[in-house]
C-alpha positions as CSV (number, residue, x, y, z in Angstrom):
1,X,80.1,65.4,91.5
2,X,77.0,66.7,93.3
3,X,74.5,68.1,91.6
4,X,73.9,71.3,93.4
5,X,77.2,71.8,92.6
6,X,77.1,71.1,89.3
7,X,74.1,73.1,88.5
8,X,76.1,76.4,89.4
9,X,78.3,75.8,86.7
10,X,76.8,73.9,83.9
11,X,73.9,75.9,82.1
12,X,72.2,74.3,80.4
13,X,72.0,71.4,82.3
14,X,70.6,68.5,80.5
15,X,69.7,65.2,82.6
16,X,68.0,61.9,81.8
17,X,65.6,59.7,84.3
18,X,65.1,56.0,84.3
19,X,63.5,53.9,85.7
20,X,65.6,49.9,87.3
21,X,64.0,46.9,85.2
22,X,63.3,44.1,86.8
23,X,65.2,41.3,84.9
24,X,69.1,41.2,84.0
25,X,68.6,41.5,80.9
26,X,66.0,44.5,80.6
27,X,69.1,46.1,83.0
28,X,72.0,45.5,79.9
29,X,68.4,47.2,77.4
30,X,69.1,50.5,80.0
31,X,72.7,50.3,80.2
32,X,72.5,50.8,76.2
33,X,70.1,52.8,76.2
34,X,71.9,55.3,78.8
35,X,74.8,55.0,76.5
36,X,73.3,56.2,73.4
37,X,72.4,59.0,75.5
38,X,75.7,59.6,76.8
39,X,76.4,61.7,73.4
40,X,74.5,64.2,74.5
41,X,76.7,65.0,77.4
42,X,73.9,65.0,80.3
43,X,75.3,66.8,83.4
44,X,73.4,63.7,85.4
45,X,70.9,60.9,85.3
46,X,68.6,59.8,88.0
47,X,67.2,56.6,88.4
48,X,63.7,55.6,89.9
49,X,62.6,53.6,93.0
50,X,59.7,51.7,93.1
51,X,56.8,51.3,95.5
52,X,57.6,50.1,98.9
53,X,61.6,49.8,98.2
54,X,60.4,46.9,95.7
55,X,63.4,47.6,93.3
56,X,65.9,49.0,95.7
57,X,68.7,46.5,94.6
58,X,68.0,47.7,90.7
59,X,68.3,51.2,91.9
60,X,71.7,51.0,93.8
61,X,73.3,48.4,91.0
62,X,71.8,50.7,88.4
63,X,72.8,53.8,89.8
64,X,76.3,52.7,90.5
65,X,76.8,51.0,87.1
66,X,75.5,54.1,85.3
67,X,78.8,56.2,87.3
68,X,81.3,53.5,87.7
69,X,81.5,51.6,84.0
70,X,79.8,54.6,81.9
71,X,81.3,57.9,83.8
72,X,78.5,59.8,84.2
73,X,77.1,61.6,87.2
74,X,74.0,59.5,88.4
75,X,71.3,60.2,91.4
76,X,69.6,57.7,93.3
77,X,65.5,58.2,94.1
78,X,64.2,57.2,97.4
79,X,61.3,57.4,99.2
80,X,59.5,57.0,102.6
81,X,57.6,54.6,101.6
82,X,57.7,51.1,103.1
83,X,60.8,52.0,105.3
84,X,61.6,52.6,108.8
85,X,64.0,55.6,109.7
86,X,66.8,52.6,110.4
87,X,65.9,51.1,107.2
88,X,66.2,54.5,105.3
89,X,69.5,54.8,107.2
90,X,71.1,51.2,106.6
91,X,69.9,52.1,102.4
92,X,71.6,55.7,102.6
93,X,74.8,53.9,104.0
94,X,75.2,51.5,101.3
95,X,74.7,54.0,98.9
96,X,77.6,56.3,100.1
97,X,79.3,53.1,100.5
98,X,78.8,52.5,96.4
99,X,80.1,56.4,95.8
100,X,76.6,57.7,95.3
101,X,76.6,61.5,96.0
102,X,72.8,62.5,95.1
103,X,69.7,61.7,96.4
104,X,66.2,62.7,95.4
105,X,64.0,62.5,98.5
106,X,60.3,61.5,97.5
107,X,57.2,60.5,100.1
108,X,56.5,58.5,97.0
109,X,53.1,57.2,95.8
110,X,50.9,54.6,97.7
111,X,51.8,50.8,96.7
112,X,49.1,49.6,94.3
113,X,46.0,48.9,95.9
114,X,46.9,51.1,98.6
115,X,44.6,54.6,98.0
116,X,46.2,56.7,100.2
117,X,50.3,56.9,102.1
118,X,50.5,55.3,105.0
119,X,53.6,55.4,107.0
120,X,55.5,52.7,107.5
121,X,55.3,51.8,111.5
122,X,59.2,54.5,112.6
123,X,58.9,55.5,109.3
124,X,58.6,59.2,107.8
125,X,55.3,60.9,107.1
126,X,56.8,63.9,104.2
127,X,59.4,63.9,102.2
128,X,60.9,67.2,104.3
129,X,61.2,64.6,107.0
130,X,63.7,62.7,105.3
131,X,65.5,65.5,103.4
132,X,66.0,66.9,106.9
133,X,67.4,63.5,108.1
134,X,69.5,63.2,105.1
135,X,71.1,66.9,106.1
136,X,71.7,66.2,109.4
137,X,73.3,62.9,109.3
138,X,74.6,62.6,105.6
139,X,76.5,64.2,103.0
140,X,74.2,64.0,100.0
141,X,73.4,66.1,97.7
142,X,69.8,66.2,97.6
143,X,66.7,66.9,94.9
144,X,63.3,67.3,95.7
145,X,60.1,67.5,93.6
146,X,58.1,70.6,92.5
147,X,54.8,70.9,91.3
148,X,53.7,73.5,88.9
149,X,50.2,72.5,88.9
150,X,49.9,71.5,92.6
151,X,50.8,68.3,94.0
152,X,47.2,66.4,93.4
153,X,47.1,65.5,97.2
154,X,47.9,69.5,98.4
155,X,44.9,71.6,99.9
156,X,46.2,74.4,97.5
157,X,48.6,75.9,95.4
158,X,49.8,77.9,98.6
159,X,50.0,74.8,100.6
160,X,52.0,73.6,98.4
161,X,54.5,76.5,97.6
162,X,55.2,75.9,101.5
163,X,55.7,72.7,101.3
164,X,58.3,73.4,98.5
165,X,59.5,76.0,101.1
166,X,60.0,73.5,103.6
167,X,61.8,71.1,102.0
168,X,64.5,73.7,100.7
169,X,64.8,75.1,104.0
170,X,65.5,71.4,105.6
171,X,68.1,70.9,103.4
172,X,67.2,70.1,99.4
173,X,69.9,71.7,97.1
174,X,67.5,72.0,94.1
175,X,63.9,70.8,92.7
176,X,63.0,68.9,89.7
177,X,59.4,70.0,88.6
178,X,56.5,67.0,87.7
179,X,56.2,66.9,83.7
180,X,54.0,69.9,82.1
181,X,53.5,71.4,79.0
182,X,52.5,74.8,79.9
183,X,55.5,76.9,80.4
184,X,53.7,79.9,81.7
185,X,53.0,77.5,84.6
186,X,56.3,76.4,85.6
187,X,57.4,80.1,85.5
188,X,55.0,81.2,87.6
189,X,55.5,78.4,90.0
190,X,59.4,79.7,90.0
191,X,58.2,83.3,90.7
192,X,56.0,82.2,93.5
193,X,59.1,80.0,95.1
194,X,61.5,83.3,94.6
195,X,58.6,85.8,96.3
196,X,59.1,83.2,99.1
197,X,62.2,83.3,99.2
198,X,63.8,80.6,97.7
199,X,66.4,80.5,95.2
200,X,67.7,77.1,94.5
201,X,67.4,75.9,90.8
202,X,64.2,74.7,89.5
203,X,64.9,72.4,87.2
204,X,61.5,72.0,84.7
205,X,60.7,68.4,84.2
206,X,59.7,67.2,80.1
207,X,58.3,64.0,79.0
208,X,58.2,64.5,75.0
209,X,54.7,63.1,74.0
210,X,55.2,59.4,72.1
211,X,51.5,57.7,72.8
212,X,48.0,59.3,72.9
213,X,47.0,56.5,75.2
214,X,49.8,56.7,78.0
215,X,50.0,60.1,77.8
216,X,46.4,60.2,79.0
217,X,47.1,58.0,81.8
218,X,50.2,59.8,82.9
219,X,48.5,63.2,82.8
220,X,45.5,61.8,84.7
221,X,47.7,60.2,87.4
222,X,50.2,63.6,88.0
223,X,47.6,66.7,87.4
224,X,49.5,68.0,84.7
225,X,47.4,69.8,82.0
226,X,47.7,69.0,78.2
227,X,46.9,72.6,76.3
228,X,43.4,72.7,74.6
229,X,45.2,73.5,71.5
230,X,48.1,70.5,71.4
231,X,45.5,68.2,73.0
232,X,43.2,68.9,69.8
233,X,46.2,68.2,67.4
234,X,47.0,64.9,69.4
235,X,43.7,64.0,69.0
236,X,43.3,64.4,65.6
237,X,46.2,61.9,65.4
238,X,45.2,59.3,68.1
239,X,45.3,56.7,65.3
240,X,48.5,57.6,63.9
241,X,51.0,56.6,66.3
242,X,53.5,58.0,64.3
243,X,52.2,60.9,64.2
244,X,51.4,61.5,67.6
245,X,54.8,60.7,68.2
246,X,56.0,63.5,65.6
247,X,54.0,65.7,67.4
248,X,55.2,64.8,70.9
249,X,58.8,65.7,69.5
250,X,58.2,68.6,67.8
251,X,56.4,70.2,71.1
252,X,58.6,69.3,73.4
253,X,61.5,70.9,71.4
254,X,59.6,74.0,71.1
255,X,59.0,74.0,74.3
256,X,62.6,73.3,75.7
257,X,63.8,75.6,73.6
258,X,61.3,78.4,75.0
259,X,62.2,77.6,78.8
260,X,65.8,77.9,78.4
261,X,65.4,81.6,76.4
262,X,63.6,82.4,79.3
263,X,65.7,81.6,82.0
264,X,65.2,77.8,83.1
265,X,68.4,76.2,84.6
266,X,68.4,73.0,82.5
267,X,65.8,70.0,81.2
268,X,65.1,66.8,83.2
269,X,63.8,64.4,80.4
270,X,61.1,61.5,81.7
271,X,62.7,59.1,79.4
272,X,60.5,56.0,80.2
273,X,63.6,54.2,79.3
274,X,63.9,54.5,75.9
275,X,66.0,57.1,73.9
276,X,64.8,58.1,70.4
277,X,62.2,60.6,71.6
278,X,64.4,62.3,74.0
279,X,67.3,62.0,71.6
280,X,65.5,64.1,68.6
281,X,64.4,66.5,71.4
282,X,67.6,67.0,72.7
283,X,69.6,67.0,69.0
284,X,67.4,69.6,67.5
285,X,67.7,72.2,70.7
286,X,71.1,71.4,70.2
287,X,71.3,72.2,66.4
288,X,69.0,75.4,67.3
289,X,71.2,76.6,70.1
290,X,74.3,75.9,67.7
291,X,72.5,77.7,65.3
292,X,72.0,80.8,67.3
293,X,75.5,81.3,68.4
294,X,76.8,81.4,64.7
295,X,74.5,84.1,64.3
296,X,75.4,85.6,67.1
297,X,79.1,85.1,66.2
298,X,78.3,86.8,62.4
299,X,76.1,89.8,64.2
């Protein structure tokens, strides 16, 4: 099913994203690991590509595995980078060809090494680029990213709205938003996207906190902000994994819980590949939401 489609008539809409391993074996680890979380009934899962196509064979045999053998919806991430425009064509063919209905359309990071994109030589520059490519000659569905906090490379935050606004306009059916964990941000980012005129969903992107030290990383690599006040708890914790991981969970349910009483469209989960975080997130919004309706029913 695509996923624009979808998200007009599944609310909430809960979705996972992985990332393709690089051996067999670490492939059968995701394939069980996307079938614990198949309880939860995601309306999709998406699954990463890595720098300069280098796992495009683990994305398409993930991807299609994760439709075909365990029957739910999946999305396929590509990006500019490394690939000529025939390339990005011959890859978009073979996906249609494997029954692949989504796309999300990145630019995608530099390869390591590498400090800022480059184009590959007929390649595409922005990630509008290819959605528009995608619209005109394909039947996608397609995703796009959003960035509450500002892309780190944009001049501004209204530089970056209009980039948003561009890539809508060429053709994106929805965005998925970079992690944060300030909610005030991601609805203000929304409010900004609406005053421009856009209305597709905005889907808020969570990665539930499990490690002080890759947390740190991953925050420092995407812009995101950690709040003075969580960040002080985390630290207090830094040498109590456990705890930190508690934490992360507890957080991340309070704040899922929060963006869907205040509008949000669904939850994308940054899962990492691994399921025990994202499945106590998930279960206790669950419980709470179950919760609320029996009140609701005995009001």
């Amino acid at each position: 099913m695509r996923i624009g489609h979808l998200l007009g008539h599944l609310r909430p809409c809960i979705s996972f994203e992985f990332f393709p391993p690089k051996t067999d074996e670490g492939v059968e680890k995701l394939m069980a690991t996307v079938t614990s979380l198949r309880a939860l009934n995601p309306g999709f899962v998406s699954v990463t590509y890595g720098a300069g196509g280098s796992s495009r064979a683990r994305t398409v045999e993930v991807t299609k595995r994760i439709k075909t053998e365990l029957g739910v919806e999946a999305m396929a991430h590509v990006t500019c980078v490394g690939h000529s425009q025939d390339e990005l064509r011959a890859l978009f063919l073979e996906l249609s060809a494997a029954g692949i209905e989504n796309i999300m359309a990145l630019r995608g990071d530099p390869p390591a090494g590498q400090e800022s994109f480059v184009a590959a030589a007929g390649g595409f520059h922005y990630a509008s680029d290819l959605i528009a490519m995608l619209a005109a000659e394909f039947s996608f569905s397609v995703g796009a990213a959003g960035y509450p906090e500002t892309h780190p490379e944009a001049k501004s935050f209204d530089a970056d709205i209009e980039n948003a606004v561009r890539k809508v306009r060429n053709g994106a059916e929805f965005l998925v938003t970079q992690l944060f964990f300030d909610n005030d941000q991601y609805f203000a980012y929304v409010k900004h996207l609406r005053d421009a005129g856009i209305t597709v969903p905005v889907i808020p992107g969570i990665m539930p906190i499990t490690n002080y030290e890759s947390i740190a990383r991953m925050t420092k690599m995407s812009g995101a902000r950690i709040p003075q006040r969580l960040l002080s708890e985390l630290e207090m914790r830094k040498d109590e994994p456990e705890a930190v991981a508690e934490l992360g969970v507890a957080f991340a349910a309070l704040q899922c819980r929060d963006l869907l009483a205040r509008g949000a469209p669904g939850l994308h989960f940054y899962t990492l590949n691994r399921s025990p975080a994202t499945r106590a997130v998930v279960s206790a919004l669950t419980a709470t939401l179950a919760l609320n309706a029996d009140v609701v029913a005995l009001a």
